[in-house]
N, CA and C atoms as an extended XYZ file, in Angstrom:
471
Properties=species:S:1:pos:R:3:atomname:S:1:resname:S:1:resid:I:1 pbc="F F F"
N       -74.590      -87.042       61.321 N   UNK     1
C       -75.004      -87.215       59.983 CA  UNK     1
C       -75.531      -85.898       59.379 C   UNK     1
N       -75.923      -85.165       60.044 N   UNK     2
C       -76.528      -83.712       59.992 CA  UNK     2
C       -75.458      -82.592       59.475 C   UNK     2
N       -74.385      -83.296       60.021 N   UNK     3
C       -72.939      -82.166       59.548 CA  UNK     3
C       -72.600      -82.691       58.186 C   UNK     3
N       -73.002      -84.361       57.871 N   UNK     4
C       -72.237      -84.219       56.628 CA  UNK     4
C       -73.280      -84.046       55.600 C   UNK     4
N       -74.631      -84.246       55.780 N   UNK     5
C       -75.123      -83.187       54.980 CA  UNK     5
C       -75.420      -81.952       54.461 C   UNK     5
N       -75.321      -81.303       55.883 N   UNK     6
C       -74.396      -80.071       55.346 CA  UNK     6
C       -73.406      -79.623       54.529 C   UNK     6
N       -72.368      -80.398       54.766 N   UNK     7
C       -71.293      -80.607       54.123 CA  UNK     7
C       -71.172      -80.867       52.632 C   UNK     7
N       -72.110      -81.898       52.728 N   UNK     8
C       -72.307      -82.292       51.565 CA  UNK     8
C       -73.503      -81.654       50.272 C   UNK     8
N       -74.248      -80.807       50.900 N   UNK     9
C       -75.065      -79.997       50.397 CA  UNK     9
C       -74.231      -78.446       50.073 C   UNK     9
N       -73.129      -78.028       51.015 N   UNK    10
C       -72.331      -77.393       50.391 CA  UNK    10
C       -71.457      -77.918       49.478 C   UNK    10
N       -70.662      -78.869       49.397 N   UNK    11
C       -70.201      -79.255       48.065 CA  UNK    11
C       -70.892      -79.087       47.335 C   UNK    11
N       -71.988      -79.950       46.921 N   UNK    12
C       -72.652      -79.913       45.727 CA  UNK    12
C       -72.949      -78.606       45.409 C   UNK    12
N       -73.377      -77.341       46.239 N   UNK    13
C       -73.127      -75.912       45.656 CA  UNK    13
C       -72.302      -75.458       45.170 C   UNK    13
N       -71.134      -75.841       45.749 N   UNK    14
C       -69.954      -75.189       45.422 CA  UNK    14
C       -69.512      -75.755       43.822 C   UNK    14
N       -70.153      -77.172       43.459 N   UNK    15
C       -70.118      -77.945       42.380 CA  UNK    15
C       -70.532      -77.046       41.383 C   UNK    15
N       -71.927      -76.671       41.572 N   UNK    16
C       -72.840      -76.330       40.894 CA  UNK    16
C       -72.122      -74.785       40.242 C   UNK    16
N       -72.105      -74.328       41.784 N   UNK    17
C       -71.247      -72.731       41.077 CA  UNK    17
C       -69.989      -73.158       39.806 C   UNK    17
N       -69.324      -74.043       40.787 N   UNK    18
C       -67.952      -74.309       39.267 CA  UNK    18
C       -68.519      -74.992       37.986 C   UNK    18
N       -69.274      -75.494       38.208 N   UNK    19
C       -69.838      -75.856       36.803 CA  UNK    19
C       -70.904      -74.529       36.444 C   UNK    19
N       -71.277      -73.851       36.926 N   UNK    20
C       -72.047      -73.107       36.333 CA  UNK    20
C       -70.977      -71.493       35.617 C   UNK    20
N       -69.799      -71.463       36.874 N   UNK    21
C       -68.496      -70.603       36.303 CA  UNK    21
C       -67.540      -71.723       35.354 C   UNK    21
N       -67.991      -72.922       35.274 N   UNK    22
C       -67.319      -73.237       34.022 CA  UNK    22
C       -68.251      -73.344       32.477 C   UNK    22
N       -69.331      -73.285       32.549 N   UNK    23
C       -70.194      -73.492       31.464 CA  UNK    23
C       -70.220      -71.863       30.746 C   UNK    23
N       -70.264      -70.800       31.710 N   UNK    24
C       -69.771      -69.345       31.334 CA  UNK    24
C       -69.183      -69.194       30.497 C   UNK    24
N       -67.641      -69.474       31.033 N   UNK    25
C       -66.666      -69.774       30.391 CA  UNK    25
C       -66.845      -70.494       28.845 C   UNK    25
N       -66.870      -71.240       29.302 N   UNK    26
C       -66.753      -72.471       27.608 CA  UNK    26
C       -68.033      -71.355       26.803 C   UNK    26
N       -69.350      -70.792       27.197 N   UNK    27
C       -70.814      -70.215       26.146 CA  UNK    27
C       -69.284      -68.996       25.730 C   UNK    27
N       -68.514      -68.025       26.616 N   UNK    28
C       -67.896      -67.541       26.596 CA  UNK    28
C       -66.724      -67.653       25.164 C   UNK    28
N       -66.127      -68.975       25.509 N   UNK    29
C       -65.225      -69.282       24.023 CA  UNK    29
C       -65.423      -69.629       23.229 C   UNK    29
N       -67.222      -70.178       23.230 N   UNK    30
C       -67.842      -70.985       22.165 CA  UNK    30
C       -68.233      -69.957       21.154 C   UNK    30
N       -68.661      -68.511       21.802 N   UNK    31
C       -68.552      -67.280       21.493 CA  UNK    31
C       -67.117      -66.609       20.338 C   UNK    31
N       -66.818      -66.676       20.961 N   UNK    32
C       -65.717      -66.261       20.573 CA  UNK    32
C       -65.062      -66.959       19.281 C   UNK    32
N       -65.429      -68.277       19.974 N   UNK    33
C       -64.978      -69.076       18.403 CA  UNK    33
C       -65.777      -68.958       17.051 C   UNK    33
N       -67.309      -68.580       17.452 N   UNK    34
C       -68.124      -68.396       16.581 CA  UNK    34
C       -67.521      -67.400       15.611 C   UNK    34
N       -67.124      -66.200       16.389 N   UNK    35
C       -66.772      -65.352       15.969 CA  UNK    35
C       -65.771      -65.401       15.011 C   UNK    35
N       -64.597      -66.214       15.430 N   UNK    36
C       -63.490      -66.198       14.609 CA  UNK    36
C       -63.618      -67.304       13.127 C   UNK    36
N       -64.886      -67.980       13.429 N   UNK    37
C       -64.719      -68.929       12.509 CA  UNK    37
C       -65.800      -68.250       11.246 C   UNK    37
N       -66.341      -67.023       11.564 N   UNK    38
C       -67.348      -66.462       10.829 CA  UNK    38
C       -66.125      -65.432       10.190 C   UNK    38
N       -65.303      -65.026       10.715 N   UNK    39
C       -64.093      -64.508        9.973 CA  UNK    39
C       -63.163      -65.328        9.202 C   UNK    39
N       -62.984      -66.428        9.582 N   UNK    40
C       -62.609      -67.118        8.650 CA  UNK    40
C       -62.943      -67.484        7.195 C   UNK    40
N       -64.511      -67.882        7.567 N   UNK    41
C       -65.313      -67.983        6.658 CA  UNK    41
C       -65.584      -66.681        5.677 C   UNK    41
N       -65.645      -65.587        5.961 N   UNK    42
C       -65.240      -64.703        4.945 CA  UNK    42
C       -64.348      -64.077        4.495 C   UNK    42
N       -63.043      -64.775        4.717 N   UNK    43
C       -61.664      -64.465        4.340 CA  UNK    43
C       -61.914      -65.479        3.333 C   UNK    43
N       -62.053      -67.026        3.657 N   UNK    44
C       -62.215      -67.798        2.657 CA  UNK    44
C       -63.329      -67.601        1.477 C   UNK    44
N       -64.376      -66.724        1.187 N   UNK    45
C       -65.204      -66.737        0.433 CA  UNK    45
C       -64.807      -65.346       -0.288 C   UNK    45
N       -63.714      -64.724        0.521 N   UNK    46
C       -62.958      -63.723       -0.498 CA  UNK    46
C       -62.126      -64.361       -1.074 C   UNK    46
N       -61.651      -64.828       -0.628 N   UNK    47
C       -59.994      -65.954       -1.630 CA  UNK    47
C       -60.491      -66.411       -2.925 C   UNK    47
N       -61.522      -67.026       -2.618 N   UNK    48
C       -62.645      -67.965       -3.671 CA  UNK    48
C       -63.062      -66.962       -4.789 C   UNK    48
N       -62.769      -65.383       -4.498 N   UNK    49
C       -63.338      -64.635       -5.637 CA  UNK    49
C       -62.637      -64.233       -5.568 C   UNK    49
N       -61.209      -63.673       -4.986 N   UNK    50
C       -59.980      -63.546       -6.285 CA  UNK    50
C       -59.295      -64.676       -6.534 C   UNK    50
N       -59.335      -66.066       -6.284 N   UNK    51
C       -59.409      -67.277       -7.287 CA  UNK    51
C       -59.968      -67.204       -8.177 C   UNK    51
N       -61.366      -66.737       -8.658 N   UNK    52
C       -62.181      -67.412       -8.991 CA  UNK    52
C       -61.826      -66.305      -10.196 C   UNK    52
N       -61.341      -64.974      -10.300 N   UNK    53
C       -61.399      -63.721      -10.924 CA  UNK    53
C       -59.916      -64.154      -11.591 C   UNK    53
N       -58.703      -64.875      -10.581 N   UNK    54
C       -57.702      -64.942      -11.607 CA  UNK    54
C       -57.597      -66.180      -12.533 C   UNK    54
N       -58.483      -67.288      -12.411 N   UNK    55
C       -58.807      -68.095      -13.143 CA  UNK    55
C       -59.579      -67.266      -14.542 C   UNK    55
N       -60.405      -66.689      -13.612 N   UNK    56
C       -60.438      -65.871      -15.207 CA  UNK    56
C       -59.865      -64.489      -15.766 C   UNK    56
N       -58.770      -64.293      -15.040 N   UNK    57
C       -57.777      -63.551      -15.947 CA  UNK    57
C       -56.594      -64.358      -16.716 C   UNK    57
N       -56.486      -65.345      -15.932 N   UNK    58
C       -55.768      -66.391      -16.876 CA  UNK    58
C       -56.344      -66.791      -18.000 C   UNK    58
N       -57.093      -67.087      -18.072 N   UNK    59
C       -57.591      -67.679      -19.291 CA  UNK    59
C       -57.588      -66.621      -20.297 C   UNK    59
N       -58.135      -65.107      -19.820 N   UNK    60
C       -58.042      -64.555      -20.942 CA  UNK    60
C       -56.773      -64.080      -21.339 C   UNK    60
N       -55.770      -64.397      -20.634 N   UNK    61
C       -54.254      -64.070      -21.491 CA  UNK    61
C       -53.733      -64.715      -21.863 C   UNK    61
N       -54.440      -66.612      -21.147 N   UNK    62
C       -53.919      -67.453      -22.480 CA  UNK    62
C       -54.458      -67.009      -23.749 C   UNK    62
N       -55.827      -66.573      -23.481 N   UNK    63
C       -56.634      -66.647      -25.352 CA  UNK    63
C       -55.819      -65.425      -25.698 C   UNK    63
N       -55.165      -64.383      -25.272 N   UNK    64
C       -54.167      -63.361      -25.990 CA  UNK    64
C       -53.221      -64.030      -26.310 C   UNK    64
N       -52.648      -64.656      -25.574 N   UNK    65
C       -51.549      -64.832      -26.164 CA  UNK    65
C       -51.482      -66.294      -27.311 C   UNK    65
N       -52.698      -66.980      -27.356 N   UNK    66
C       -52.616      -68.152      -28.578 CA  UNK    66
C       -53.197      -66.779      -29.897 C   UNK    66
N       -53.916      -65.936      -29.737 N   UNK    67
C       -54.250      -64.951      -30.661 CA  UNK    67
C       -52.942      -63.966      -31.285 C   UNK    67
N       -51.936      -63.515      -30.498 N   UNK    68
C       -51.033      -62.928      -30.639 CA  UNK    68
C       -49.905      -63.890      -31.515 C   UNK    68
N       -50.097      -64.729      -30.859 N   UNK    69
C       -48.923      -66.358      -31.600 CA  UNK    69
C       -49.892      -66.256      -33.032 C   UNK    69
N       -51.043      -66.433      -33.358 N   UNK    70
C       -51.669      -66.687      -34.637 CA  UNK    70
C       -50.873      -65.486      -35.039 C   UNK    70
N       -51.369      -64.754      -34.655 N   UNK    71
C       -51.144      -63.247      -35.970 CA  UNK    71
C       -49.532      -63.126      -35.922 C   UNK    71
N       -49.004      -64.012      -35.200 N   UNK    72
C       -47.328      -63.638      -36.075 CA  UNK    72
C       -46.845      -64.854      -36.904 C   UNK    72
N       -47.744      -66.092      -36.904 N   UNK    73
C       -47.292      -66.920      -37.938 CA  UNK    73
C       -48.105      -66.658      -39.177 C   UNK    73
N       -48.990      -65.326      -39.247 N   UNK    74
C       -49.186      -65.050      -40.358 CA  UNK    74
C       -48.551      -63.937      -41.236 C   UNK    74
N       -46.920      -63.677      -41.094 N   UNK    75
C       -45.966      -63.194      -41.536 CA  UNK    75
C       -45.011      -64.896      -41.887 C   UNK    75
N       -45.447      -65.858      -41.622 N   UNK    76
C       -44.750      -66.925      -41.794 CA  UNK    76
C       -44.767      -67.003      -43.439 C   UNK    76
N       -44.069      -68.116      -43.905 N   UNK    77
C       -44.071      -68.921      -45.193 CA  UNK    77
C       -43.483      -69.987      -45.404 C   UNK    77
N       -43.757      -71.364      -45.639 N   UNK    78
C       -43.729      -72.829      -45.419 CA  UNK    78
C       -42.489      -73.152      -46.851 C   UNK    78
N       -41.610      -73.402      -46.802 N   UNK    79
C       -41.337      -74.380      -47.744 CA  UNK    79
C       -40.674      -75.222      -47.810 C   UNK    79
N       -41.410      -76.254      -48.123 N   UNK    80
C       -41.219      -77.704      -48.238 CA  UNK    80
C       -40.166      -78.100      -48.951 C   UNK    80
N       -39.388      -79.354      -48.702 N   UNK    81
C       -38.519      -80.116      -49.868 CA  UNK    81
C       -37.417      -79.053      -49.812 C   UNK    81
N       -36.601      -78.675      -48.875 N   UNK    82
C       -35.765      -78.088      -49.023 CA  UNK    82
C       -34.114      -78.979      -48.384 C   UNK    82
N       -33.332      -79.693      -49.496 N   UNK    83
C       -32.405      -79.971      -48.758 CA  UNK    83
C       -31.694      -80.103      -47.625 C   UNK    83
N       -31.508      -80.820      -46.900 N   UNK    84
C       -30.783      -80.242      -45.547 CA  UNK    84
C       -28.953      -80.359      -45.605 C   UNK    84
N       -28.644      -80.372      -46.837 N   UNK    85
C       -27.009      -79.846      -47.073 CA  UNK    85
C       -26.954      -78.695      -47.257 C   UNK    85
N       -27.728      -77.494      -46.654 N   UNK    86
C       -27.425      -76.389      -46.562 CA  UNK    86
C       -27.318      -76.167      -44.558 C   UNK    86
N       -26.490      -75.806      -44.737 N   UNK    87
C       -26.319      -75.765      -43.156 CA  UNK    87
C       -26.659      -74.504      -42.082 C   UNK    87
N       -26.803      -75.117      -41.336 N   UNK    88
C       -28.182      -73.735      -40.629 CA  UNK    88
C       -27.732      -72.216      -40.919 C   UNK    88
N       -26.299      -72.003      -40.372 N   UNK    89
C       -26.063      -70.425      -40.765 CA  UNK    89
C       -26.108      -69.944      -41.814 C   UNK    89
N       -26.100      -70.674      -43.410 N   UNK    90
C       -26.463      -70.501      -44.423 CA  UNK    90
C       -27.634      -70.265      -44.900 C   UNK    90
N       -28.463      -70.775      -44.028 N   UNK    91
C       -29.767      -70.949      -44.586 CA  UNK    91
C       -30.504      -69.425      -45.143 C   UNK    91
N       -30.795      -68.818      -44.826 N   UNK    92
C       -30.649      -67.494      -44.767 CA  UNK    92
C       -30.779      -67.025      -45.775 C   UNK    92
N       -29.304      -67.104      -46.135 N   UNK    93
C       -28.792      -66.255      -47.122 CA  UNK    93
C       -28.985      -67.171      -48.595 C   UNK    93
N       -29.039      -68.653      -48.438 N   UNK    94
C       -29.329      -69.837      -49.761 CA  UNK    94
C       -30.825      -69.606      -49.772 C   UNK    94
N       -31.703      -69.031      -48.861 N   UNK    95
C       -33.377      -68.772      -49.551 CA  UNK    95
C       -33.027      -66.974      -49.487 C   UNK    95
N       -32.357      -66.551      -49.241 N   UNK    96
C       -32.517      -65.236      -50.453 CA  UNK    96
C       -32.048      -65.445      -51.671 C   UNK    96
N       -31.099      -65.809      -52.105 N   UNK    97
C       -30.249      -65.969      -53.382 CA  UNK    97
C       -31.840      -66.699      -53.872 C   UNK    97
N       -32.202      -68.266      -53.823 N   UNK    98
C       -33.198      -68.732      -54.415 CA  UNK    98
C       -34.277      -67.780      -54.203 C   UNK    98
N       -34.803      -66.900      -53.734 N   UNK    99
C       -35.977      -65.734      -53.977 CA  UNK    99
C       -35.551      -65.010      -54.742 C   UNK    99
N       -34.360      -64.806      -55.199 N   UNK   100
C       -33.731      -64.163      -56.196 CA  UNK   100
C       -33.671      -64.707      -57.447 C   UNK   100
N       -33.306      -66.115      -57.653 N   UNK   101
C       -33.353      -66.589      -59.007 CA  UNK   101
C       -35.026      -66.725      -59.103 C   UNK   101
N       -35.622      -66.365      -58.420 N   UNK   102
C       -37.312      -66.654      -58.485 CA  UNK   102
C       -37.298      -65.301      -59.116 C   UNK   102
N       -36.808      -64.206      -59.364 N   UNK   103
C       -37.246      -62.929      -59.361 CA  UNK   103
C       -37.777      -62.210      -58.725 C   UNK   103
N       -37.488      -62.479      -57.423 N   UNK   104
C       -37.811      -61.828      -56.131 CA  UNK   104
C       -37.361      -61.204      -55.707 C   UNK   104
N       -37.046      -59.609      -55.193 N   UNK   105
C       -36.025      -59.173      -54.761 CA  UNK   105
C       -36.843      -58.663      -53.165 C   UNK   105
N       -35.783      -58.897      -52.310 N   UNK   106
C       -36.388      -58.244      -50.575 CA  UNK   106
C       -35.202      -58.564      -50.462 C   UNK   106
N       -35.463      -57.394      -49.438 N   UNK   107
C       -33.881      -56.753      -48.384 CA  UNK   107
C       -33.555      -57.986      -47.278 C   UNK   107
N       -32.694      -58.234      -46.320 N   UNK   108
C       -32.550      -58.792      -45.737 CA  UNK   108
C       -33.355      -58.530      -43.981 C   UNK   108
N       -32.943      -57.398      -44.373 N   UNK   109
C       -34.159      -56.537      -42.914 CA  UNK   109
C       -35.326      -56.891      -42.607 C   UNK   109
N       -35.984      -57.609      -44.314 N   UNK   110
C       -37.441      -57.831      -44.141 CA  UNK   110
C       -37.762      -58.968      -43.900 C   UNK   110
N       -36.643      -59.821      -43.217 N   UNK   111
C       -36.849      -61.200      -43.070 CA  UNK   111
C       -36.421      -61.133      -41.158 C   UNK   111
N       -37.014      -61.618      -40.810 N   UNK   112
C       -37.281      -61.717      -39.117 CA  UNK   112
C       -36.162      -63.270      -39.042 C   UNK   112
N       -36.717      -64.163      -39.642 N   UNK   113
C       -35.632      -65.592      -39.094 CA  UNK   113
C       -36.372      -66.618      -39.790 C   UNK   113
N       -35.505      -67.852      -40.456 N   UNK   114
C       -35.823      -68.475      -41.448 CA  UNK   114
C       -35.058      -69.681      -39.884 C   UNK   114
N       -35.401      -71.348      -40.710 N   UNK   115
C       -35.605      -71.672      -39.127 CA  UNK   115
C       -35.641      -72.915      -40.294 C   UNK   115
N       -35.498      -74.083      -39.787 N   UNK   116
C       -35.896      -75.746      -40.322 CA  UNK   116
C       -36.955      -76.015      -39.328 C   UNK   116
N       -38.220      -76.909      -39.581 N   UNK   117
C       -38.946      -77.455      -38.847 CA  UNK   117
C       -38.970      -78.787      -38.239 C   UNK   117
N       -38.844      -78.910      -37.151 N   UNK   118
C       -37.878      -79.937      -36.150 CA  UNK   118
C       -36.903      -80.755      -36.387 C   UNK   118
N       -36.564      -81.489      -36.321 N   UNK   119
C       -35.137      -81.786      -35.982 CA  UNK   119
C       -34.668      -82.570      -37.185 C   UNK   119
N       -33.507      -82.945      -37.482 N   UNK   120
C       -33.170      -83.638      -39.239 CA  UNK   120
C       -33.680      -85.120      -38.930 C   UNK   120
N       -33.940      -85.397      -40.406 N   UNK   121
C       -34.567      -86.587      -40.416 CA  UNK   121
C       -33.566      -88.009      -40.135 C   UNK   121
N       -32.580      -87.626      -40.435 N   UNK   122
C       -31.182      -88.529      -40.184 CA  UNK   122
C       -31.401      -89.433      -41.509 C   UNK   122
N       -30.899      -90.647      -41.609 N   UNK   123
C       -30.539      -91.719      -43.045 CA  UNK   123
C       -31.877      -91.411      -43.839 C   UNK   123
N       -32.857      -91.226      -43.298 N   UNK   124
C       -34.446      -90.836      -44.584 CA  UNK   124
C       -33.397      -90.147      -45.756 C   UNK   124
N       -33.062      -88.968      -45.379 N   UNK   125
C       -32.690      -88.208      -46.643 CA  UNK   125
C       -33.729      -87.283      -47.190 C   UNK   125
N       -35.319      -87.849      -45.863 N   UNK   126
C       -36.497      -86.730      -47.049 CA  UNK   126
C       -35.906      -85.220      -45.989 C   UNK   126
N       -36.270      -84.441      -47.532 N   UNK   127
C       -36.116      -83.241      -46.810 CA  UNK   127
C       -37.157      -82.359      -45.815 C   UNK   127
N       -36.755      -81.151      -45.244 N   UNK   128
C       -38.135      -81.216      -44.463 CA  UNK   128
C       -37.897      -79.254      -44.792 C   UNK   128
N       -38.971      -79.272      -43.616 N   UNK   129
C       -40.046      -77.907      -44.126 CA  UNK   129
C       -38.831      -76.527      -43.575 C   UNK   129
N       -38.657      -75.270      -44.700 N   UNK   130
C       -38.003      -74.280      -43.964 CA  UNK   130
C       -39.228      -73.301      -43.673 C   UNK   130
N       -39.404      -72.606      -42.622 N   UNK   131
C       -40.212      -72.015      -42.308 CA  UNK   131
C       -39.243      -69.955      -42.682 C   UNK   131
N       -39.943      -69.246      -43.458 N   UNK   132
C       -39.005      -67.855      -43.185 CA  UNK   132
C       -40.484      -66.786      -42.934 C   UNK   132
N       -39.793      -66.457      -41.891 N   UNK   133
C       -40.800      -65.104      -40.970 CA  UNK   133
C       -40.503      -64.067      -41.669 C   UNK   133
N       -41.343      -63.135      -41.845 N   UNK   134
C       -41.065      -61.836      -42.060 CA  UNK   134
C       -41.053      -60.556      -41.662 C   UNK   134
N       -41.172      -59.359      -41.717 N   UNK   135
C       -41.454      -58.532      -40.526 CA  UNK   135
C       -42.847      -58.040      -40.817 C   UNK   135
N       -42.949      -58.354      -41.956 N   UNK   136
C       -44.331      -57.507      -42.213 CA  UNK   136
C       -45.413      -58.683      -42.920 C   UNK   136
N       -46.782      -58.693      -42.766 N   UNK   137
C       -47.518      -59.010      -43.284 CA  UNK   137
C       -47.675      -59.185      -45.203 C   UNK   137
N       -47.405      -57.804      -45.596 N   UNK   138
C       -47.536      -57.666      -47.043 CA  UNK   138
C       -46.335      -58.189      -47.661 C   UNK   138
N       -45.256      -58.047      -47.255 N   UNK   139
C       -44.281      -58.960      -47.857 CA  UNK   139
C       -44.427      -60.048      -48.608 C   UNK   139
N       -44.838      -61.032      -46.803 N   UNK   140
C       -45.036      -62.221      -47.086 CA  UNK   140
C       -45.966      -62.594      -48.239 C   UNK   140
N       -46.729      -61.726      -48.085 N   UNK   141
C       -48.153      -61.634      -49.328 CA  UNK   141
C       -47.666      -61.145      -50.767 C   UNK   141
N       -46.522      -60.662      -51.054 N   UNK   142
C       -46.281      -60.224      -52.408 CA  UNK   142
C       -45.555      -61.226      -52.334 C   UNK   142
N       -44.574      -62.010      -51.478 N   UNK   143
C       -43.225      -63.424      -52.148 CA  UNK   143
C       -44.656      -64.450      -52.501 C   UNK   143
N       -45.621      -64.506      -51.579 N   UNK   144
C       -46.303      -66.091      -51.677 CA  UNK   144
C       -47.165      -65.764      -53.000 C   UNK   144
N       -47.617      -63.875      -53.531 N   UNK   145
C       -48.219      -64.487      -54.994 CA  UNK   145
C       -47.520      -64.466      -55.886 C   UNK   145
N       -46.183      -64.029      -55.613 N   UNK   146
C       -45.040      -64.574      -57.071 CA  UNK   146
C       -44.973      -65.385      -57.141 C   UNK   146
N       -44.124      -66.344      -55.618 N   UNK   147
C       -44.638      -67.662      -56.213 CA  UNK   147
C       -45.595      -68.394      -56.245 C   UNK   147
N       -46.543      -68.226      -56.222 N   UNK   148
C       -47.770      -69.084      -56.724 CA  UNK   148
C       -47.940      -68.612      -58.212 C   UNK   148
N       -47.970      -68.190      -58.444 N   UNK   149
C       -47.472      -67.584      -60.052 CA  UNK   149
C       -46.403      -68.403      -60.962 C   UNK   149
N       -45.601      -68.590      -60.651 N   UNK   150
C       -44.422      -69.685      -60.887 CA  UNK   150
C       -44.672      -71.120      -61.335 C   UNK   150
N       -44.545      -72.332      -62.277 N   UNK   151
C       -44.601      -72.831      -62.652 CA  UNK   151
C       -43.801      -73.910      -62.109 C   UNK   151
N       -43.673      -75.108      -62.247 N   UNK   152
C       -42.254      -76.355      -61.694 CA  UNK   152
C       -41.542      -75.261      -60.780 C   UNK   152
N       -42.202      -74.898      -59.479 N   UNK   153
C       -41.242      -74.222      -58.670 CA  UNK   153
C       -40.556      -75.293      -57.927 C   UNK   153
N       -38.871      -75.229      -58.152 N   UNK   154
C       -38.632      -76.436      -56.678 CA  UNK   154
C       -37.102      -75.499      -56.425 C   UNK   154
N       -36.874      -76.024      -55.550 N   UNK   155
C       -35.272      -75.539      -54.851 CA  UNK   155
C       -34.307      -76.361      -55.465 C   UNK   155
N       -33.042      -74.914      -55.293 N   UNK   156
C       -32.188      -75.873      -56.358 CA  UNK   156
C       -31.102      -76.897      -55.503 C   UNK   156
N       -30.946      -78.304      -56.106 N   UNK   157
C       -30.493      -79.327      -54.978 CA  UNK   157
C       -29.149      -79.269      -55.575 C   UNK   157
């Protein structure tokens, strides 16, 4: 009985050592993991601030670009009640001639693109809005105070 406590008192050492060379080990990778997860963690808290920086560079080139869109529909000019038996490639050239019987005279250069505003009304018959761009600001500003100047202004049907 003397041998197998021996025996058995060496096992349990030999236990003790492998659990004590396995607990090494694991403080060892628990280590290690610390490590990698503290790198993680500041890879992720960099991401988060160039997220956080292009969220706000986005935004400010949406607000450029709804600012940039304003300032070119203010070369625009609206007019309403305009037939739609003039047919699109015409259009053009039937609101220069009518800026002309207005006593208006501008080059064709100074017009960027004249355009109908969405789609035809179909059997209505109401007419709808021509929109004409210009290239320049003051233009638009010398046609819109002639005609506002103008009296029974309407298009000719």
């Amino acid at each position: 009985m003397a041998k197998s406590l021996k025996e058995l008192g060496e096992i349990i050492q030999r236990s003790e050592a492998n659990a004590r060379t396995d607990m090494q080990d694991l403080k060892g990778e628990m280590r290690r993991m610390t490590a990698t997860v503290e790198k993680v963690m500041k890879i992720a808290e960099y991401a988060k601030e160039l997220a956080d920086a292009n969220v706000n560079k986005i935004e400010s080139l949406t607000k450029r670009i709804s600012q940039m869109n304003d300032r070119q529909r203010r070369r625009n000019l609206k007019f309403p009640g305009i037939s739609e038996d003039i047919e699109n490639k015409d259009l053009e050239k039937e609101m220069l001639e009518w800026l002309k019987e207005q006593g208006i005279e501008i080059e064709q250069n100074e017009i960027e693109r004249v355009h109908w505003v969405f789609t035809s009304r179909g059997a209505s018959g109401l007419p709808r809005v021509v929109i004409m761009a210009f290239t320049r600001e003051k233009v638009r500003d010398q046609i819109y105070k002639s005609l506002r100047q103008k009296a029974d202004l309407q298009f000719k049907q």
